[in-house]
DSSP file (Angstrom, degrees, kcal/mol; ACC not computed):
  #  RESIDUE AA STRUCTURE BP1 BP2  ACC     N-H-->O    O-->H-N    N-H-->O    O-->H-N    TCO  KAPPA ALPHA  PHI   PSI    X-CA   Y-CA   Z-CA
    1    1 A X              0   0    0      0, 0.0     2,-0.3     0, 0.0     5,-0.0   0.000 360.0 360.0 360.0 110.9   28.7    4.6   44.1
    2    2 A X    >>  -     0   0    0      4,-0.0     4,-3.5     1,-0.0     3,-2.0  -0.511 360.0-101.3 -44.0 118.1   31.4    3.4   46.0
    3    3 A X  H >> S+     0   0    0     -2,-0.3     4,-1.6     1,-0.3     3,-0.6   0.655 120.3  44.1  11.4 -90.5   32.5    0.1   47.5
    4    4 A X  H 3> S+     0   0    0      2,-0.2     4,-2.2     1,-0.2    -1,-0.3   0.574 117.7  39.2 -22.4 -42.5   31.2    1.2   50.8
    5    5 A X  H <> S+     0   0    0     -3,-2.0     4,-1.0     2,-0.2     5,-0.3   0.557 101.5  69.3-113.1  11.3   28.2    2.5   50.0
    6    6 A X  H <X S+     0   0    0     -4,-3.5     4,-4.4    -3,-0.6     5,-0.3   0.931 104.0  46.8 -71.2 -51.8   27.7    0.0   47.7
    7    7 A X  H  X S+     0   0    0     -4,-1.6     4,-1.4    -5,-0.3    -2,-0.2   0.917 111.5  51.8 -14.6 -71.1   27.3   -2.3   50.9
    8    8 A X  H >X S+     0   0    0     -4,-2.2     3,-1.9     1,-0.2     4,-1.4   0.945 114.0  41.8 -42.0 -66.2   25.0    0.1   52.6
    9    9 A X  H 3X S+     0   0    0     -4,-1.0     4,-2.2     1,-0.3     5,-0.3   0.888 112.7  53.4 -52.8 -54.0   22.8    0.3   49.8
   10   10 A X  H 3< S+     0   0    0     -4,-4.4     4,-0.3    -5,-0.3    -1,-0.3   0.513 101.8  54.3-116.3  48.0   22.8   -3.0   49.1
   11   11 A X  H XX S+     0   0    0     -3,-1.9     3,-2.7    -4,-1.4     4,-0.9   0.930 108.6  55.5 -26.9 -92.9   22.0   -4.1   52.3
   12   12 A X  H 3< S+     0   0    0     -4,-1.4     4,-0.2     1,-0.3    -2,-0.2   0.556 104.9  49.3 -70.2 -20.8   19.1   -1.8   51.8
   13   13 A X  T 3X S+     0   0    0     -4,-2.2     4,-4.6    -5,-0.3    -1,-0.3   0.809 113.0  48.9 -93.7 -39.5   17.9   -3.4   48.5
   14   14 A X  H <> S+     0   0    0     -3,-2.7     4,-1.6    -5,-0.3    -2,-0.3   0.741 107.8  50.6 -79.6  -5.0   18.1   -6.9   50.2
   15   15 A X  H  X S+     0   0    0     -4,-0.9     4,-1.1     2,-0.2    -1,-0.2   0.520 115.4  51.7 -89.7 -20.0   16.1   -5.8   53.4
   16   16 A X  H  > S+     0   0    0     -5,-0.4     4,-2.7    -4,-0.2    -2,-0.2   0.918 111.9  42.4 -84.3 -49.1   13.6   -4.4   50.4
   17   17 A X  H  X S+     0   0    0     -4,-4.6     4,-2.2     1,-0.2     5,-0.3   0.967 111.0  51.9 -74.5 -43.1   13.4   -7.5   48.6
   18   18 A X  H  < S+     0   0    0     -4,-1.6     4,-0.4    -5,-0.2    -1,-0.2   0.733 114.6  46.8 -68.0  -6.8   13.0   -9.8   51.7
   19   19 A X  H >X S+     0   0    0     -4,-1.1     4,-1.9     2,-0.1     3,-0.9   0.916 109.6  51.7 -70.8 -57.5    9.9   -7.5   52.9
   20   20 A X  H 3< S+     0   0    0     -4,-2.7     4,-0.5     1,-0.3    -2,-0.2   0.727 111.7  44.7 -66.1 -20.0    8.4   -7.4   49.8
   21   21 A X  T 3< S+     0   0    0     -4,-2.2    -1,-0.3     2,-0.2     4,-0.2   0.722 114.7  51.5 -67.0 -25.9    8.5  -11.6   49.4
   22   22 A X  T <4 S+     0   0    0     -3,-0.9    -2,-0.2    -4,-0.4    -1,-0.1   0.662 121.4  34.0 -83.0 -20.4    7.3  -11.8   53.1
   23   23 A X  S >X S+     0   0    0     -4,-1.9     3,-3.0     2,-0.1     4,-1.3   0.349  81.6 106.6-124.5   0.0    4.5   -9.4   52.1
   24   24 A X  G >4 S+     0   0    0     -4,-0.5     3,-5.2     1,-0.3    49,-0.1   0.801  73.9  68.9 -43.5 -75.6    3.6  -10.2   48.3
   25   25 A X  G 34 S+     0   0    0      1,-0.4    -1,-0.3    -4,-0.2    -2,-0.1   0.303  91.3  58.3 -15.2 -45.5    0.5  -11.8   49.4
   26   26 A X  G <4 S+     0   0    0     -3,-3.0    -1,-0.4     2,-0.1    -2,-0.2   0.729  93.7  91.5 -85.8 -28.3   -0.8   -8.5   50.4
   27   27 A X  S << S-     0   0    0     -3,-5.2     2,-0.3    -4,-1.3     3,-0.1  -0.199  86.3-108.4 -17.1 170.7   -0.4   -7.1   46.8
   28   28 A X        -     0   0    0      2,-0.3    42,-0.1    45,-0.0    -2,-0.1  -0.502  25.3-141.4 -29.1 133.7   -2.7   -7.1   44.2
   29   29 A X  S    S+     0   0    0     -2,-0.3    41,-6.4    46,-0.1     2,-0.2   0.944  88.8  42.1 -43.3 -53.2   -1.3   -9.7   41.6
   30   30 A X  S    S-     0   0    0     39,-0.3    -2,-0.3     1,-0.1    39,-0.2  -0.542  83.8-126.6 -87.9 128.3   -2.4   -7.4   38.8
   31   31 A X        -     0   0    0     36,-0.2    36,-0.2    -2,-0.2    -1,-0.1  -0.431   5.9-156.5 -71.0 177.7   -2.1   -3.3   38.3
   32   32 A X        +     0   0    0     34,-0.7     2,-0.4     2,-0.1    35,-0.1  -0.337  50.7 120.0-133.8  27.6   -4.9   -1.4   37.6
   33   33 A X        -     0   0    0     33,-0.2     3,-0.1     1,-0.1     4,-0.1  -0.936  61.8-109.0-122.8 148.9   -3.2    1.4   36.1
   34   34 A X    >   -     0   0    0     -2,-0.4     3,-0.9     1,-0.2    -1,-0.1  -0.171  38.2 -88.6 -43.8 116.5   -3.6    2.7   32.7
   35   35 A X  T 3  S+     0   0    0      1,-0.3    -1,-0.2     2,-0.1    32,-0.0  -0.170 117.8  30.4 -40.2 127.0   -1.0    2.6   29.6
   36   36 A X  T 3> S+     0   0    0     -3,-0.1     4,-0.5     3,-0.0    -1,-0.3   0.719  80.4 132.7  97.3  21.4    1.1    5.4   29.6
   37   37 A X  T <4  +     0   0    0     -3,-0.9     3,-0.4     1,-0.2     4,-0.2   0.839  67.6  60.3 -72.8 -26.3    1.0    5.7   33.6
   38   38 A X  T >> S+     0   0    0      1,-0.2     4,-2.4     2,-0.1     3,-1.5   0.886  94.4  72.5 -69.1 -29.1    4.8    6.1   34.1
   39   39 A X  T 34 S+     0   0    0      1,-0.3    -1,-0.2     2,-0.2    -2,-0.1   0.886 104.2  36.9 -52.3 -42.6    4.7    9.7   31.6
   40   40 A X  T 3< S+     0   0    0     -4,-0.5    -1,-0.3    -3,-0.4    -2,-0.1   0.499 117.5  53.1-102.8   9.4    3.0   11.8   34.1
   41   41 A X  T <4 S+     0   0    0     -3,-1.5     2,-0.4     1,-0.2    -2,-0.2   0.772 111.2  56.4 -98.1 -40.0    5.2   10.0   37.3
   42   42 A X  S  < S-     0   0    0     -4,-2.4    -1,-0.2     1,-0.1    21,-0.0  -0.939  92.8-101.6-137.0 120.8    8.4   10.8   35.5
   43   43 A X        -     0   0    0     -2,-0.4    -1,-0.1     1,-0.1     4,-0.1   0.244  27.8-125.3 -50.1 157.7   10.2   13.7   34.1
   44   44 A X  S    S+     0   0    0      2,-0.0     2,-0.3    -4,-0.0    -1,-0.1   0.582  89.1  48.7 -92.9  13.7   10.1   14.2   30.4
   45   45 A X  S    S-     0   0    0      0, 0.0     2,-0.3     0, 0.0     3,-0.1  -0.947  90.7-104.3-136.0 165.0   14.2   14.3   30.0
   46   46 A X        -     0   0    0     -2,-0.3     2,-0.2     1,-0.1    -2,-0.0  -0.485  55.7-100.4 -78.8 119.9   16.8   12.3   31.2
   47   47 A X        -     0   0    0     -2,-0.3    -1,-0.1     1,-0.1     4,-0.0  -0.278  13.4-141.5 -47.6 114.0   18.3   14.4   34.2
   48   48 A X  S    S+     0   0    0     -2,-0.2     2,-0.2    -3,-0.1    -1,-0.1   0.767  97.3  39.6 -55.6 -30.3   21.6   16.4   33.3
   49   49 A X  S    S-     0   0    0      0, 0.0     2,-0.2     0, 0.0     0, 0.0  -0.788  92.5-122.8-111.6 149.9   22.8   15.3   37.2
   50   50 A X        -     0   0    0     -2,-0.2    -2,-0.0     1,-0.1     2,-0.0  -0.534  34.6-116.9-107.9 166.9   22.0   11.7   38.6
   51   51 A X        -     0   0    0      1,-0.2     2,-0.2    -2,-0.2    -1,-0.1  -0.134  31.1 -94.5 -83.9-166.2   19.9   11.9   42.0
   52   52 A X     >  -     0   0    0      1,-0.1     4,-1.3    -2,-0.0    -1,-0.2  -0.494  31.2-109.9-105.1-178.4   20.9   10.8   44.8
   53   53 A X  H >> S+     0   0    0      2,-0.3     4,-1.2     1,-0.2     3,-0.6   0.916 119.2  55.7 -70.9 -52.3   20.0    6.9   46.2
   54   54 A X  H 34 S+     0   0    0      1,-0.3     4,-0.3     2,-0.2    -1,-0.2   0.715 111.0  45.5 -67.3 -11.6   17.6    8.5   49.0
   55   55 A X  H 34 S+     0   0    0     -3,-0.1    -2,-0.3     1,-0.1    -1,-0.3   0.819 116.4  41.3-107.7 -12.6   15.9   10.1   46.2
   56   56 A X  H << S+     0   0    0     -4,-1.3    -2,-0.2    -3,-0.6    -3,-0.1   0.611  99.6  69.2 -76.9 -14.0   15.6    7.4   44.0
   57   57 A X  S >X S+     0   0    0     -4,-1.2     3,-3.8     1,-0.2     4,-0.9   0.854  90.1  60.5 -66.4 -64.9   14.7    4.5   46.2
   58   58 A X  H 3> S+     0   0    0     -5,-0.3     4,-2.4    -4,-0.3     5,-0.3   0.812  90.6  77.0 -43.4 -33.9   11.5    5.6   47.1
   59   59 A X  H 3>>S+     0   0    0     -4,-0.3     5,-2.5     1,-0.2     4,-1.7   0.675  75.5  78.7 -64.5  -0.2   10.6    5.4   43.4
   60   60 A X  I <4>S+     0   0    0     -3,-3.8     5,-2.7     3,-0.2     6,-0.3   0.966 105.2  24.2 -74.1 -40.2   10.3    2.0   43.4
   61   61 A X  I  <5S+     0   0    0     -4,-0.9     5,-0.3     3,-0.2    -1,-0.2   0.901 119.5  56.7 -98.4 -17.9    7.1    1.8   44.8
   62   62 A X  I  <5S+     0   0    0     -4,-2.4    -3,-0.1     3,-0.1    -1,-0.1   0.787 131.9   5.9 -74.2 -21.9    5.8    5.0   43.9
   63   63 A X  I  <5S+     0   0    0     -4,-1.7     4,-0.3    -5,-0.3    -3,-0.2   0.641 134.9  39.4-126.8 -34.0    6.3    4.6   40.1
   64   64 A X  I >><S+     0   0    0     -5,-2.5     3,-1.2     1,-0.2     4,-1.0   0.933 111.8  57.3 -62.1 -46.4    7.6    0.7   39.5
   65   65 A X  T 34<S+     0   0    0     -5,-2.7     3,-0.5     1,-0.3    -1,-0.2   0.803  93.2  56.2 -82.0 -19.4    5.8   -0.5   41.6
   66   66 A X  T 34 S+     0   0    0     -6,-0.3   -34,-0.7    -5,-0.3    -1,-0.3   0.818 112.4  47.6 -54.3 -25.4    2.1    0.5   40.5
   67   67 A X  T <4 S+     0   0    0     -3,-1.2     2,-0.3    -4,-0.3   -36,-0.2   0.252  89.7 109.6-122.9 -10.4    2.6   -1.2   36.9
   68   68 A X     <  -     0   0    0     -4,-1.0     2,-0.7    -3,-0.5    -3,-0.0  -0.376  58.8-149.0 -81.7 149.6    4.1   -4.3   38.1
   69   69 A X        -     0   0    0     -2,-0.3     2,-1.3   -39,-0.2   -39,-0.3  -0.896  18.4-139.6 -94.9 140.3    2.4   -7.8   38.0
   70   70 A X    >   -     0   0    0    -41,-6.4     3,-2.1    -2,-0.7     6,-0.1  -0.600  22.0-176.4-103.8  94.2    3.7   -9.7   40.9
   71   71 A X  T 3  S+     0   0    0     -2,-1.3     8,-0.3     1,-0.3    10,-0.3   0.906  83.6  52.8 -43.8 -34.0    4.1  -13.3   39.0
   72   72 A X  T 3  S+     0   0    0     -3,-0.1    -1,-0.3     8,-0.1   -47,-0.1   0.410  79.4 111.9-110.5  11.0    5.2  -14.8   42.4
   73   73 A X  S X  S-     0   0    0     -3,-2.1     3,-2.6   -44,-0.1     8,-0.1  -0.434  72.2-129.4 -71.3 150.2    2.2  -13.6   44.6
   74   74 A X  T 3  S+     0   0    0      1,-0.3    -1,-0.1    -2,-0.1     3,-0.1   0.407 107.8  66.8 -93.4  20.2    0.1  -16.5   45.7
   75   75 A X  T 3  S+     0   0    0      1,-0.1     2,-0.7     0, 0.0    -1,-0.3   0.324  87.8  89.4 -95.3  -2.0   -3.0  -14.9   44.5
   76   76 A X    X   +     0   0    0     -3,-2.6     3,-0.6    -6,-0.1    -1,-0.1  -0.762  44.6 166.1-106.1  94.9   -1.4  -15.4   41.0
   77   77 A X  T 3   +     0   0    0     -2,-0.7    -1,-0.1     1,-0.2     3,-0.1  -0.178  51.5  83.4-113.9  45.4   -2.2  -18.5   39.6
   78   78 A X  T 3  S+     0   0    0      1,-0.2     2,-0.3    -7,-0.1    -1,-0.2   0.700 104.7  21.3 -31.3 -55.5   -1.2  -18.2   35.6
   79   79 A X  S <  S-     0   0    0     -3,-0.6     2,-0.4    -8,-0.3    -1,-0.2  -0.988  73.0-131.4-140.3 129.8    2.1  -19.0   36.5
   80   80 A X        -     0   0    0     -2,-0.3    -8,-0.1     1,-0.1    -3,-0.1  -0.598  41.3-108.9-111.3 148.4    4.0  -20.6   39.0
   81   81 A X        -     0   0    0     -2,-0.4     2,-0.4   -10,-0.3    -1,-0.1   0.104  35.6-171.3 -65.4 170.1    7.0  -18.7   40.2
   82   82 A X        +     0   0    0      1,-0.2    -1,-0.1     2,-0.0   -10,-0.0  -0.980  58.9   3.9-144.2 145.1   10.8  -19.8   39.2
   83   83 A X  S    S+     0   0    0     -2,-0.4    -1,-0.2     1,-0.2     3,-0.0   0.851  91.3 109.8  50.2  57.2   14.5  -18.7   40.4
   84   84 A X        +     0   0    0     -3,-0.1     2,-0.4   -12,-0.0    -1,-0.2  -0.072  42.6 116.4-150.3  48.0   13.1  -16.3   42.8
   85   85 A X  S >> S-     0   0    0      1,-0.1     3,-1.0     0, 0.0     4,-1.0  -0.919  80.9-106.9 -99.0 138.4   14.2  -18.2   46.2
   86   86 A X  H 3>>S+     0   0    0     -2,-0.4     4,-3.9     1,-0.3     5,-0.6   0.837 123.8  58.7 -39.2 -62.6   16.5  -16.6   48.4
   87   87 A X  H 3>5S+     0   0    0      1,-0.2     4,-1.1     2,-0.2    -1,-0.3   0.909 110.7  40.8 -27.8 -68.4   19.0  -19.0   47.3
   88   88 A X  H <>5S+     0   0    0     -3,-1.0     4,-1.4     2,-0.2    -2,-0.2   0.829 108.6  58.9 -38.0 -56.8   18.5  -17.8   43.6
   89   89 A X  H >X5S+     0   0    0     -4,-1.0     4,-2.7     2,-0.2     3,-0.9   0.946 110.4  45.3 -14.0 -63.3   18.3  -13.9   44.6
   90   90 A X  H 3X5S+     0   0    0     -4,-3.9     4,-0.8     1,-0.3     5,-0.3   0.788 111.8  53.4 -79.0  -7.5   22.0  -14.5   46.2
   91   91 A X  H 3X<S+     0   0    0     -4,-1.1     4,-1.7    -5,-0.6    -1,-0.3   0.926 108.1  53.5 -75.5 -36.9   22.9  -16.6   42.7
   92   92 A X  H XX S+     0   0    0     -4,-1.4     4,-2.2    -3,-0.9     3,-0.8   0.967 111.0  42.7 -66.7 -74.4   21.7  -13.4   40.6
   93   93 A X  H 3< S+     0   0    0     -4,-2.7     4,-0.5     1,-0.3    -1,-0.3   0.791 112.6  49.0 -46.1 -17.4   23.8  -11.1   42.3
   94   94 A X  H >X S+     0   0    0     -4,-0.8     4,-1.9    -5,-0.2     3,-1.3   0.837 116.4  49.0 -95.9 -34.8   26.8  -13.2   42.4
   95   95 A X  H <X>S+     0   0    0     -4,-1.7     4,-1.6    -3,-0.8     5,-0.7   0.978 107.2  54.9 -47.9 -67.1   26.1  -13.7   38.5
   96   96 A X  H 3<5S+     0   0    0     -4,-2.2    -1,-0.3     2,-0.2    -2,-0.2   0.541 109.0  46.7 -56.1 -12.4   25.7  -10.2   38.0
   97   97 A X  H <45S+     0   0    0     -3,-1.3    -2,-0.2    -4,-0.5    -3,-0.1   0.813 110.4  50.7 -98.9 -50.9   29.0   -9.4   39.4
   98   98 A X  H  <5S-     0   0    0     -4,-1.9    -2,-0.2    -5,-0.2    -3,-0.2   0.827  87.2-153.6 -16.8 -62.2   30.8  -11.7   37.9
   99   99 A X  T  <5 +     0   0    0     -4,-1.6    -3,-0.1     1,-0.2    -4,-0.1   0.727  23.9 175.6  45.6  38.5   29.6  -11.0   34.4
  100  100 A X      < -     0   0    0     -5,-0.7     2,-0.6     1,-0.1    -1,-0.2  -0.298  31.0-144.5 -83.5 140.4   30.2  -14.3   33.0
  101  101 A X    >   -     0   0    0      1,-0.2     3,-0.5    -2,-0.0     4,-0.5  -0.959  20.4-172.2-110.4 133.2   29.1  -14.9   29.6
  102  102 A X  G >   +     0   0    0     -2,-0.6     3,-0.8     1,-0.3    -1,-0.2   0.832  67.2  80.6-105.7 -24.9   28.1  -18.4   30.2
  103  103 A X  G 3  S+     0   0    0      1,-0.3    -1,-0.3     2,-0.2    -2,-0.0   0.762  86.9  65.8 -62.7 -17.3   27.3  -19.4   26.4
  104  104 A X  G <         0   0    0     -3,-0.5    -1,-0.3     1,-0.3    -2,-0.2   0.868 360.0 360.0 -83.5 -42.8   31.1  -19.9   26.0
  105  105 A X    <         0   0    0     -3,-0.8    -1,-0.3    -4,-0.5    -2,-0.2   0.801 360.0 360.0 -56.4 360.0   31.3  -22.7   28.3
């Protein structure tokens, strides 16, 4: 991935995440699926060639996303959500490019 299509793409990953905060609600908090669900969703070696981003995108909600708990749905009252305001989002990513190893400060 490129410069460029890093953009596109992530573009495409922030249009993903602000639907899916606008729509947690509609979730189940909880999965319902079984231990060991990802095994029969996902091949059983590591691919010799990487897919492409249109073929991998779609796995988020067709295998990540069955098995998640959504901590920050407001049907989930265990815990109350943290660091996951837009503000925060855009802090991660700048964090993550960066690579700062903060303990040294």
């Amino acid at each position: 991935m490129d410069a460029k299509e890093f953009r596109r793409r992530g573009k495409e990953m922030v249009d993903y995440v602000a639907d899916y905060l606008e729509n947690i609600q509609t979730r189940r908090p909880l999965s319902d699926v079984q231990p060991g669900y990802l095994r029969q969703l996902i091949p059983g070696e590591a691919p010799q060639d990487p897919e492409s981003w249109d073929q991998l995108f779609p796995d988020i909600e067709r295998v990540i996303m069955p098995g998640v708990t959504h901590w920050h749905s407001p049907h989930f009252h265990a815990y109350f959500p943290t660091s996951n305001s837009y503000p925060a989002i855009c802090a991660d990513i700048l964090s993550d490019a960066i690579g700062c190893i903060g303990f040294s400060w």
